[in-house]
C-alpha positions in Angstrom: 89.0 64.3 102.7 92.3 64.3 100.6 94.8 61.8 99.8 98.1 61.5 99.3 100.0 58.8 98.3 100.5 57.2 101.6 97.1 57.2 102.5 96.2 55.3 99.3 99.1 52.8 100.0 98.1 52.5 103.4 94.2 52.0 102.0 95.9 49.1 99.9 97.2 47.8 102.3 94.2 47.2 104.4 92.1 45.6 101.4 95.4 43.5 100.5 94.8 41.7 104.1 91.6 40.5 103.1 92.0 39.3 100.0 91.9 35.8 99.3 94.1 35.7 95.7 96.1 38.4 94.2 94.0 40.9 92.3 95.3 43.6 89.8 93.8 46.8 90.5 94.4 50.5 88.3 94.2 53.8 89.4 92.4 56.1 87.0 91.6 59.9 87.7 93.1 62.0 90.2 94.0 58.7 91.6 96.1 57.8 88.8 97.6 61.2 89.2 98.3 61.5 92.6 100.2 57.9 92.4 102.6 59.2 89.3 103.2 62.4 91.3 101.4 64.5 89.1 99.1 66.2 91.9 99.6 66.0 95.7 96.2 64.5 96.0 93.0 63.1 95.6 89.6 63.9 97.0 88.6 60.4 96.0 89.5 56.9 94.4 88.9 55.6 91.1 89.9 52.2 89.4 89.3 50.4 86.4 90.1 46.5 87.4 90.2 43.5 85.4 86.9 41.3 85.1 88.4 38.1 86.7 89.4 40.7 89.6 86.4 43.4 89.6 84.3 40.5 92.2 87.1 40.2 94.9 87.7 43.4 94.9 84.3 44.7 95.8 83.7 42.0 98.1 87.0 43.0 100.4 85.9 47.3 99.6 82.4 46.3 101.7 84.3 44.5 104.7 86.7 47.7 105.3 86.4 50.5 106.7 87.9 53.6 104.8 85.5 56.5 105.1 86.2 57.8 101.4 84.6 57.5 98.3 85.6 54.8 95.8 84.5 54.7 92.5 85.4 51.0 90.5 84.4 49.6 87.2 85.2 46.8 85.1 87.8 46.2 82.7 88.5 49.3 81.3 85.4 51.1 82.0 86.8 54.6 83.5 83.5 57.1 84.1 81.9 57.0 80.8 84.3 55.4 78.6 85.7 52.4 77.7 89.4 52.3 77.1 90.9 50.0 74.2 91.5 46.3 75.2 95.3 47.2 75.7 94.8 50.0 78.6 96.6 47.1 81.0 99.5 46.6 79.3 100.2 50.5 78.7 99.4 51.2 82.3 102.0 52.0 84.6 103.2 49.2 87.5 103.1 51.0 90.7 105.8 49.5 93.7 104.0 48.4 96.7 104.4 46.3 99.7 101.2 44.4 99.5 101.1 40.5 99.0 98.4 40.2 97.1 97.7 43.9 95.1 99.5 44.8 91.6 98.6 48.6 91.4 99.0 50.0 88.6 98.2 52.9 87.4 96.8 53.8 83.9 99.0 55.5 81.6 98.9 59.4 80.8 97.8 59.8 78.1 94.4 57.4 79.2 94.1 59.6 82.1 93.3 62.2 79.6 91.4 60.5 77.6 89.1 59.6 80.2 88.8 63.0 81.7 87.5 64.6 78.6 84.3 62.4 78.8 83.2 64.1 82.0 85.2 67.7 81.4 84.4 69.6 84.7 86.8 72.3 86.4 89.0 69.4 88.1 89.3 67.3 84.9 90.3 70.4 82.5 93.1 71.2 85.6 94.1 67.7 85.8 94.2 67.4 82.2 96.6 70.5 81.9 98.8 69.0 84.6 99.2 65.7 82.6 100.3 66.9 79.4 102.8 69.2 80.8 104.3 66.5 83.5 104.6 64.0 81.3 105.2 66.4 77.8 102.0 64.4 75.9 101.0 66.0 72.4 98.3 66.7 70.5 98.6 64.0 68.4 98.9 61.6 71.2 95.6 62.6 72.9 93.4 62.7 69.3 95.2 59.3 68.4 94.1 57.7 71.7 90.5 59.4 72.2 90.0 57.9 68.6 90.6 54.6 70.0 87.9 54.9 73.1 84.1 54.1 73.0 82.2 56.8 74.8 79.3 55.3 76.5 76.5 58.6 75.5 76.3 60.6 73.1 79.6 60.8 70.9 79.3 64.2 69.7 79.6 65.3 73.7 83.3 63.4 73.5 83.8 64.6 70.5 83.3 68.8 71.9 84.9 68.3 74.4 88.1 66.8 73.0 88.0 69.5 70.6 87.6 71.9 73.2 91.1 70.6 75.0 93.1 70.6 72.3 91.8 73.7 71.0 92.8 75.5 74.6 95.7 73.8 75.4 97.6 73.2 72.3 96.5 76.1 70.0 96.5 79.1 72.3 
C-alpha cells in the first residue's frame, strides 16, 4: 500500500482521537520524505518520538485500525542509529489539524544520515532525492553522520557513508 500525504494526515488524525495528552511525534524515512514533498509516497511509516511520548503513542497505534506498517522508536532512535540529542529541535514542524499531535518531521540532512545505516535500493534513491531537493552538501552529510552513534558495527556506517558521498558528490 502507498501513502501520500493525505493518507498520513488522515492516519494522524485517527490516532490524535484517541489520545489522552498531546504527544510529539517525527516522521523519519520515506515518511519524512513524503511529508516535506520530497517523494509522492511512502510504502510505510517510520517515527522517532520523544521518550515521555513513545508509551502513548503505542498504546493508541494498537487500538486503531490502519492496515499499514509502522515502524516507531524512541527518542532518536531511527533504524539502527541514534541521532544526536538535538534531532528535535532541527526537525521540521509539520501543520496539522490534530488537537493533540505536533508532527514534525526530521530534518534533511538526518533523513540521510539515517538511511546510510541500512543503504538498500530505496535508501540510496531517497538519499539522492534529498540532497538535490533540499541542495545538502557533502560536508553537511560527513559533519552530521560524524555526530550519530550507529548501533553495529561502525565500519558498516562508515562504507557506506563513504560509498554516498563517493557516488553522489565525486562522480
Amino acid at each position: 500500500m502507498s501513502l501520500d500525504n493525505t493518507k498520513l494526515l488522515d492516519f494522524l488524525g485517527e490516532l490524535d482521537k484517541e489520545l489522552s495528552r498531546k504527544i510529539t511525534v517525527v516522521a523519519a524515512g520515506g515518511t519524512a520524505m513524503t511529508l516535506l514533498n520530497a517523494k509522492p509516497s511512502t510504502v510505510d511509516v517510520d517515527f522517532t518520538i520523544p521518550k515521555d511520548d513513545y508509551d502513548e503513542f503505542g498504546r493508541v497505534l494498537k487500538i486503531i485500525p490502519h492496515g499499514f506498517k509502522v515502524d516507531s522508536w524512541p527518542n532518536g532512535m531511527v533504524f539502527s542509529q541514534m541521532l544526536p540529542e538535538d534531532y528535535l529541535e532541527k526537525s521540521i514542524p509539520i501543520r496539522t489539524k490534530t488537537r493533540n499531535v505536533q508532527l514534525r518531521a526530521l530534518h534533511p540532512v538526518d533523513i540521510v544520515v539515517t538511511k546510510i545505516g541500512r543503504l538498500n535500493e530505496r535508501d540510496k534513491q531517497d538519499i539522492e532525492a534529498c540532497i538535490r531537493k533540499f541542495k545538502l552538501t557533502r560536508r553537511q552529510i560527513i559533519k552530521r553522520a560524524k555526530e550519530v552513534q550507529y548501533v553495529g558495527r561502525q565500519e558498516n556506517y562508515e562504507i557506506n557513508l563513504q560509498y554516498v558521498i563517493k557516488e553522489l558528490f565525486e562522480k
